[in-house]
py3Dmol code that shows the C-alpha trace and the ligand (Angstrom):
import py3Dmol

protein = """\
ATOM      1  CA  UNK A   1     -37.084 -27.324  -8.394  1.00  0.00           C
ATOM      2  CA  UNK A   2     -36.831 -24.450  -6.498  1.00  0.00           C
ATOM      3  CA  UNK A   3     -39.129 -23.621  -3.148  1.00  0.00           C
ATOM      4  CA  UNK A   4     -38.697 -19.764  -3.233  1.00  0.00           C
ATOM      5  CA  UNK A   5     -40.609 -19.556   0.025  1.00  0.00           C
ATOM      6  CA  UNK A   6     -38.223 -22.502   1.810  1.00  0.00           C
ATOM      7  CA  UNK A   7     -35.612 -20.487   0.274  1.00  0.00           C
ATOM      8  CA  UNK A   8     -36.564 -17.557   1.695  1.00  0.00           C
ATOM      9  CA  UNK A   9     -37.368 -18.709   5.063  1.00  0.00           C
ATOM     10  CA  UNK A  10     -34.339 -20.566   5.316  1.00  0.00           C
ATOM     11  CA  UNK A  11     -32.559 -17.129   4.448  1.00  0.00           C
ATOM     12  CA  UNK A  12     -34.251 -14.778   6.877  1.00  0.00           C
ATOM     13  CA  UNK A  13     -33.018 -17.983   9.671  1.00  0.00           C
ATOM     14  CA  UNK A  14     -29.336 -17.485   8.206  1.00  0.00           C
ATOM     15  CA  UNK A  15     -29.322 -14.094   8.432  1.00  0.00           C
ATOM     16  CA  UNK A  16     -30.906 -14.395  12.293  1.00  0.00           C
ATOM     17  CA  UNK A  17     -28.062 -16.974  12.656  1.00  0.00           C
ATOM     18  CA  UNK A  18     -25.166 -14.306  11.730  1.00  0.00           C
ATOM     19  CA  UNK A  19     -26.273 -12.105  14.402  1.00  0.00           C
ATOM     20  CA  UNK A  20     -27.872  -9.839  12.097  1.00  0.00           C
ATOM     21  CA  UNK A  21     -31.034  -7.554  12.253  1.00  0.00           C
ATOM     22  CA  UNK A  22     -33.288  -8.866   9.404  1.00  0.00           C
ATOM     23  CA  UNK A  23     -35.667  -5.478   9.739  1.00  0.00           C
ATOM     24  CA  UNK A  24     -32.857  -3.417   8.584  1.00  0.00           C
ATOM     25  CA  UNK A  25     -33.195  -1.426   6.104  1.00  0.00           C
ATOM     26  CA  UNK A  26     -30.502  -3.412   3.602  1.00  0.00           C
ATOM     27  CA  UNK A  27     -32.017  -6.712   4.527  1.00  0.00           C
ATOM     28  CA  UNK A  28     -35.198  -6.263   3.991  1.00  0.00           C
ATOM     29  CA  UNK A  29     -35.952  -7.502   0.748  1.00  0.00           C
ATOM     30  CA  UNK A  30     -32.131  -9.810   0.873  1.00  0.00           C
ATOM     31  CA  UNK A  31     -34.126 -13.026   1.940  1.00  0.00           C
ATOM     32  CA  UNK A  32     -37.219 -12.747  -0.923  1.00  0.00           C
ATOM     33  CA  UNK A  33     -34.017 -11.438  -3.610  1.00  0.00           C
ATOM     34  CA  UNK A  34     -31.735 -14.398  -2.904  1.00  0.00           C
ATOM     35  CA  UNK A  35     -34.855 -16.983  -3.481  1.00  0.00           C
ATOM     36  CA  UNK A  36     -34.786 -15.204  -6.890  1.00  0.00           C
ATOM     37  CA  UNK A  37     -31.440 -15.644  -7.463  1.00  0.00           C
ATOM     38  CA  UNK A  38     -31.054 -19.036  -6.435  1.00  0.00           C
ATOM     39  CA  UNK A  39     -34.030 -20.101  -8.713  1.00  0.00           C
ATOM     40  CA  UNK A  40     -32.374 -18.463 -11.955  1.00  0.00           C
ATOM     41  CA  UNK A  41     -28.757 -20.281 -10.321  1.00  0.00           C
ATOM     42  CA  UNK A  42     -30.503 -23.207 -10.048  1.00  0.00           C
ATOM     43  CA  UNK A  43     -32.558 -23.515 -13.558  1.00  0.00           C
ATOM     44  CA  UNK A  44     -30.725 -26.525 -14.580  1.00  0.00           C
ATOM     45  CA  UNK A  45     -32.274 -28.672 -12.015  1.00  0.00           C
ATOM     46  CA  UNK A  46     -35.044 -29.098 -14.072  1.00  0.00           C
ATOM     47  CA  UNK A  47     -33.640 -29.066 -17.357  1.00  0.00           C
ATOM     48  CA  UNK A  48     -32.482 -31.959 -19.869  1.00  0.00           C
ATOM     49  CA  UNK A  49     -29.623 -31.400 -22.002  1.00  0.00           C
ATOM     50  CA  UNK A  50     -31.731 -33.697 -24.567  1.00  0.00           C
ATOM     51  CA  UNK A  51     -33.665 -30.798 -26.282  1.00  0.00           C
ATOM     52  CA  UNK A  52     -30.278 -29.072 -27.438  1.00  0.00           C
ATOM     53  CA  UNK A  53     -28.395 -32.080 -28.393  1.00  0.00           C
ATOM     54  CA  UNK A  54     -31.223 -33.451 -30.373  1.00  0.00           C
ATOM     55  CA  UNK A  55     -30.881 -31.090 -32.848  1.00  0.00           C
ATOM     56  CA  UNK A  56     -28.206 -32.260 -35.386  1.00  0.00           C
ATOM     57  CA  UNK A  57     -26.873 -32.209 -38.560  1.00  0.00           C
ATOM     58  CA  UNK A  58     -25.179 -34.911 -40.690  1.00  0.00           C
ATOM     59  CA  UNK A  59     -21.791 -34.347 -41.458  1.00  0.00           C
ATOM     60  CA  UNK A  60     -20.028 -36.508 -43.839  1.00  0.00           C
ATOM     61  CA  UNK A  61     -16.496 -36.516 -42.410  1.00  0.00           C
ATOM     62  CA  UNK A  62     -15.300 -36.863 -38.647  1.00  0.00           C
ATOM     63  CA  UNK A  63     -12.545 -34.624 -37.990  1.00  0.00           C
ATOM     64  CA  UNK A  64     -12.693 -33.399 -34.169  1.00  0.00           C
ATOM     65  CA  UNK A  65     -15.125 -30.813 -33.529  1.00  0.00           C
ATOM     66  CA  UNK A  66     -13.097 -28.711 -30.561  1.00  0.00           C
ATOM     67  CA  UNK A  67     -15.898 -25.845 -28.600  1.00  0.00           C
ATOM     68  CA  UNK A  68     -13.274 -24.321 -26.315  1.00  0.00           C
ATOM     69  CA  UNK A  69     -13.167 -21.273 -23.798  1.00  0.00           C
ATOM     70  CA  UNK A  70     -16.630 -21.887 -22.858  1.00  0.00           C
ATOM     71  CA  UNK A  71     -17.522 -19.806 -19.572  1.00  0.00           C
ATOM     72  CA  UNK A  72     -19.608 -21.516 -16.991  1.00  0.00           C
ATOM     73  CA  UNK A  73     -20.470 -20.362 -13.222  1.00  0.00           C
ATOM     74  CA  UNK A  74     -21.879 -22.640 -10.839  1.00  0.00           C
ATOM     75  CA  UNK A  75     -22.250 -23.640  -7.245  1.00  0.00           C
ATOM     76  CA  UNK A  76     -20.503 -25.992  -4.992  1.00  0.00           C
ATOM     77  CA  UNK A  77     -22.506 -28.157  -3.454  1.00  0.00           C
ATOM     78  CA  UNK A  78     -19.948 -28.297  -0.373  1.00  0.00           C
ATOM     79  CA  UNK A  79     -20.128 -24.820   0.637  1.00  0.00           C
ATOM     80  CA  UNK A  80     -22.730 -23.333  -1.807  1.00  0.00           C
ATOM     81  CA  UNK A  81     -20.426 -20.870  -2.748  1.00  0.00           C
ATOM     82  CA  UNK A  82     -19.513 -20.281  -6.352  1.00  0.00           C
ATOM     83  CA  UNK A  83     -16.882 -21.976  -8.476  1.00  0.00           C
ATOM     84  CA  UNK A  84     -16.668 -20.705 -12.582  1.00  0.00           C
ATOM     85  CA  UNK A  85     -14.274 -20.891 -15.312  1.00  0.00           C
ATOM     86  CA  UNK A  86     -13.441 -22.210 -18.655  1.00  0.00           C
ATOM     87  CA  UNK A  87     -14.978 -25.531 -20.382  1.00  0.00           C
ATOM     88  CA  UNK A  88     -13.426 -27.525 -23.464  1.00  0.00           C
ATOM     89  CA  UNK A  89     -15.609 -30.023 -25.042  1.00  0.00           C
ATOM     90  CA  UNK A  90     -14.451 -32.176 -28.451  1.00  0.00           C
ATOM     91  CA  UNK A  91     -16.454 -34.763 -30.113  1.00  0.00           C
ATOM     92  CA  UNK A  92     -15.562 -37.248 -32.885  1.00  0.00           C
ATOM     93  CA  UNK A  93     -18.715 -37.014 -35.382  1.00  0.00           C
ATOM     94  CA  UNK A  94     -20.472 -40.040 -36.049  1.00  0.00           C
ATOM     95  CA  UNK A  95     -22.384 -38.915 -39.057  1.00  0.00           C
ATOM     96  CA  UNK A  96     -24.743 -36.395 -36.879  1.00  0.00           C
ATOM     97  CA  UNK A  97     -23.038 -32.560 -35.131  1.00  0.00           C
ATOM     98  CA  UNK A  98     -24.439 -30.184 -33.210  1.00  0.00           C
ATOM     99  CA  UNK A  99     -24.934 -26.286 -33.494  1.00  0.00           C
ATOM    100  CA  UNK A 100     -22.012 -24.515 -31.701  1.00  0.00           C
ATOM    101  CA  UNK A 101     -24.240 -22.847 -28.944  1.00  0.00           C
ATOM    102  CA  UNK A 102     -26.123 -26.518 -27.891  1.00  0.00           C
ATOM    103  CA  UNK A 103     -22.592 -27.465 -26.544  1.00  0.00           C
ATOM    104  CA  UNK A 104     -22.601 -24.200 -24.690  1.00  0.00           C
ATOM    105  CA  UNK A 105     -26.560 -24.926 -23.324  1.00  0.00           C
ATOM    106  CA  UNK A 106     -25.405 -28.585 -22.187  1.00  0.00           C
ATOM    107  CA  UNK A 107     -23.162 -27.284 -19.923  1.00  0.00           C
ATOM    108  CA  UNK A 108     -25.219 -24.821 -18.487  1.00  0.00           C
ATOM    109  CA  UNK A 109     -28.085 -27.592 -18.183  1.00  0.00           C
ATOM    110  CA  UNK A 110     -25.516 -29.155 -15.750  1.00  0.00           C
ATOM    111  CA  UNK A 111     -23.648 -25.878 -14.091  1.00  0.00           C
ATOM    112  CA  UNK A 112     -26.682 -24.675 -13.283  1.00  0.00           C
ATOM    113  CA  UNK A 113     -27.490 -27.041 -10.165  1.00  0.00           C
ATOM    114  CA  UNK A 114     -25.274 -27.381  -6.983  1.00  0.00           C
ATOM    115  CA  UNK A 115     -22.449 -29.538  -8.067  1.00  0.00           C
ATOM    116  CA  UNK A 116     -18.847 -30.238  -7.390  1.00  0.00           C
ATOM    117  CA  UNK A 117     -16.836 -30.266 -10.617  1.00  0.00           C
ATOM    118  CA  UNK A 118     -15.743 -33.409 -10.990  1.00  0.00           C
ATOM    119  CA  UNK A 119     -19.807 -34.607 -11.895  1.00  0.00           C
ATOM    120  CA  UNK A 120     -20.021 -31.615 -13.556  1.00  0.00           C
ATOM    121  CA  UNK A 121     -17.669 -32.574 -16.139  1.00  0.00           C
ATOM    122  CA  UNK A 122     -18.721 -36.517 -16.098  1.00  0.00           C
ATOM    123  CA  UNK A 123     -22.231 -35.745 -16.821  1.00  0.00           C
ATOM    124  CA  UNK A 124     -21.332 -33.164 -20.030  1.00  0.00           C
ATOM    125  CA  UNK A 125     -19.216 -36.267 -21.407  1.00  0.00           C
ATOM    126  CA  UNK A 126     -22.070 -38.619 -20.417  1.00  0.00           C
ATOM    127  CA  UNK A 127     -24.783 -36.532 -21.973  1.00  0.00           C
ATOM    128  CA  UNK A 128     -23.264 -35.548 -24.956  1.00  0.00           C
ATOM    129  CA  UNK A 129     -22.025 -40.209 -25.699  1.00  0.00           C
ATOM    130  CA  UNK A 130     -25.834 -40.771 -24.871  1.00  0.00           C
ATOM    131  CA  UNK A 131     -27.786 -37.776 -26.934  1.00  0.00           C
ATOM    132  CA  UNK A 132     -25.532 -37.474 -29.848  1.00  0.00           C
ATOM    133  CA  UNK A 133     -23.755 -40.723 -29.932  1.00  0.00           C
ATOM    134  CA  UNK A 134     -20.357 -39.003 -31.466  1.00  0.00           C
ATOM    135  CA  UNK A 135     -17.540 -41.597 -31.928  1.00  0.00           C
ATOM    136  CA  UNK A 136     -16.454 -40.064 -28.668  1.00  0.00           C
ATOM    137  CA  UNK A 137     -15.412 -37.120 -26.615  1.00  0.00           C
ATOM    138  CA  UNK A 138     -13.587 -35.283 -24.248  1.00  0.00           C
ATOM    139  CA  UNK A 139     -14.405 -32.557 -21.682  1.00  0.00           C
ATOM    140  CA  UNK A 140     -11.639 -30.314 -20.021  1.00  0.00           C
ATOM    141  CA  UNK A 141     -12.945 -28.031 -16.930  1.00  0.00           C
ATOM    142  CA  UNK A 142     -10.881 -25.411 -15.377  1.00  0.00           C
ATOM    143  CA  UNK A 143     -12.275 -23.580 -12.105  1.00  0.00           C
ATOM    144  CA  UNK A 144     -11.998 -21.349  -9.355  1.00  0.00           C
ATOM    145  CA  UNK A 145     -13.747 -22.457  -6.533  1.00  0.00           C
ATOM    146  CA  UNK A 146     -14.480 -19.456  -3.806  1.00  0.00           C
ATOM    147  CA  UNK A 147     -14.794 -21.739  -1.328  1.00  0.00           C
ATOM    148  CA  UNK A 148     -10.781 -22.177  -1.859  1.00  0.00           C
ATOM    149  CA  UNK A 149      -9.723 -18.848  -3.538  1.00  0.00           C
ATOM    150  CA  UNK A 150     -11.628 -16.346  -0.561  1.00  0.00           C
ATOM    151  CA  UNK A 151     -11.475 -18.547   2.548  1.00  0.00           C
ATOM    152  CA  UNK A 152      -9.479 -21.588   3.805  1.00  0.00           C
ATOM    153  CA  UNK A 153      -5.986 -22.009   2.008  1.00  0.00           C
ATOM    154  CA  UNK A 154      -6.854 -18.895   0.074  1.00  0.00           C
ATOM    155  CA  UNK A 155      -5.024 -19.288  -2.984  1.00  0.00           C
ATOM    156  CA  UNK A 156      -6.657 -16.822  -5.407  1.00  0.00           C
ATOM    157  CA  UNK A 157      -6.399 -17.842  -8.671  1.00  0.00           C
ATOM    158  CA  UNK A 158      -5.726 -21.393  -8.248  1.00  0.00           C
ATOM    159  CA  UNK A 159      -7.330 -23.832 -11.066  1.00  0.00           C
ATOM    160  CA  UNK A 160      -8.803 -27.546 -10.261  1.00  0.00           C
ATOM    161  CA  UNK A 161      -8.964 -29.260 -13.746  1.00  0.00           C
ATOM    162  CA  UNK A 162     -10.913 -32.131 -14.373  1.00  0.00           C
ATOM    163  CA  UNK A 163     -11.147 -34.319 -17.526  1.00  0.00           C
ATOM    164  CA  UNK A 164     -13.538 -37.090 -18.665  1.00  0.00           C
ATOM    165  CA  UNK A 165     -13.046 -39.227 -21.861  1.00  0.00           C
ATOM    166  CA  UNK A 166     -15.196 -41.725 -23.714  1.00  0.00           C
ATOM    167  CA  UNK A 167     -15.634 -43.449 -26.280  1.00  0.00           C
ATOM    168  CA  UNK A 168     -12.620 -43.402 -29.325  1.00  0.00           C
ATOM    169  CA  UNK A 169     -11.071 -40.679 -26.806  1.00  0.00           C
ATOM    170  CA  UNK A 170     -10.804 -43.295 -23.903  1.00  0.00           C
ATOM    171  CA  UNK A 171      -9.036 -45.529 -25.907  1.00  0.00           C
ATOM    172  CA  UNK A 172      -6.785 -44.000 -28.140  1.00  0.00           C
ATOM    173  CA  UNK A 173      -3.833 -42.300 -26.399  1.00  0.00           C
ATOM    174  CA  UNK A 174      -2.440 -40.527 -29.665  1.00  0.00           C
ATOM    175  CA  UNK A 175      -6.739 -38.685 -29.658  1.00  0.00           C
ATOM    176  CA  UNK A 176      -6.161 -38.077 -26.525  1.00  0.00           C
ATOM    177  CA  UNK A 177      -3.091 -36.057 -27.022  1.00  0.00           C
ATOM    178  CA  UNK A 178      -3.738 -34.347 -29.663  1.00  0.00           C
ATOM    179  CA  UNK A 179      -6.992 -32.961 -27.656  1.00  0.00           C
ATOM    180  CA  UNK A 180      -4.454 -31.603 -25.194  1.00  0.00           C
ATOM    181  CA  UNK A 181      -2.232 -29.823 -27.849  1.00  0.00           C
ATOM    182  CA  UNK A 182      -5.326 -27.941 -29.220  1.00  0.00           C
ATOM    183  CA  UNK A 183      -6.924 -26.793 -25.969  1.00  0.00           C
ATOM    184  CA  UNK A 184      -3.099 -25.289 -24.740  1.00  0.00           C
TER     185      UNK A 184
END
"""
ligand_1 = """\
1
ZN
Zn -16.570 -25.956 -2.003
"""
view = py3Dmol.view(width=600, height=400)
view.addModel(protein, "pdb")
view.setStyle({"model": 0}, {"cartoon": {"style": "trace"}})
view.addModel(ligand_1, "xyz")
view.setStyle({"model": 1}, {"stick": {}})
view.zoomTo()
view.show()
């Protein structure tokens, strides 16, 4: 969890460190503001994904349940600078679903923590096999990270996609496909 007074502390040091003037007018509340902010950033750290996938439904059939275009910020634990963008998630139905929105609350369980995208997308799969035990699934994430877009090679608008299978997804090319013709 969250130390707001660390975090502030640590804050009022960075600012000293950039040369600043922390008694300025502007700064003067920045250090006890951005310990707010990073606690609401943060939230997920404390969260379980459990609660919203243990909600579920039976469902007679198991067609491929597709959530796509979900939005997601986070922060990179790198730089911890912001990278956001777009998530897919599919599931094969094993007799149980989900609402729509607990697919949308798993991922911010896990955006909402300093990651790097590659985990972030793992641990969606990974929660979503061991919570709702679907037949399987697949999770498509497509960022930009600041830390790449505003400094360094600066390529704004450059996407890192990651992907994570399991389950019937991991070992059925043809599923796997077909998950990639829907999300295009
Ligand atoms: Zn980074």
């Amino acid at each position: 969890m969250v130390n707001k007074d660390k975090v502030e502390a640590a804050v009022k040091l960075l600012l000293e460190g950039m040369g600043e003037d922390v008694n300025r007018e502007g700064l003067k509340e920045t250090p006890a503001r951005v310990a707010r902010m990073y606690e609401e950033l943060l939230s997920g750290m404390g969260a379980s994904a459990k609660e919203h996938l243990s909600k579920t439904f039976e469902a007679s059939d198991s067609q491929i349940v597709l959530e796509r275009d979900i939005t997601f910020y986070s922060i990179c634990e790198h730089h911890l600078m912001p990278f956001f963008g777009k998530i897919h998630i599919a599931y094969i139905p094993d007799g149980q679903v989900v609402g729509i929105s607990k697919l949308a609350r798993t991922v911010e369980v896990y955006a909402a923590r300093l990651q790097i995208q590659e985990r972030l997308t793992a641990e969606i799969a990974d929660a979503i096999m061991e919570n709702l035990r679907p037949k399987g699934v697949m999770v498509l994430v497509s960022a930009e990270h600041m830390c790449m877009t505003m400094r360094g090679v600066k390529k704004p608008g450059s996407q890192t996609v990651t992907a994570a299978s399991r389950g019937l997804f991991d070992e059925d090319e043809s599923l796997k496909s077909l998950f990639w013709n829907m999300v295009k």
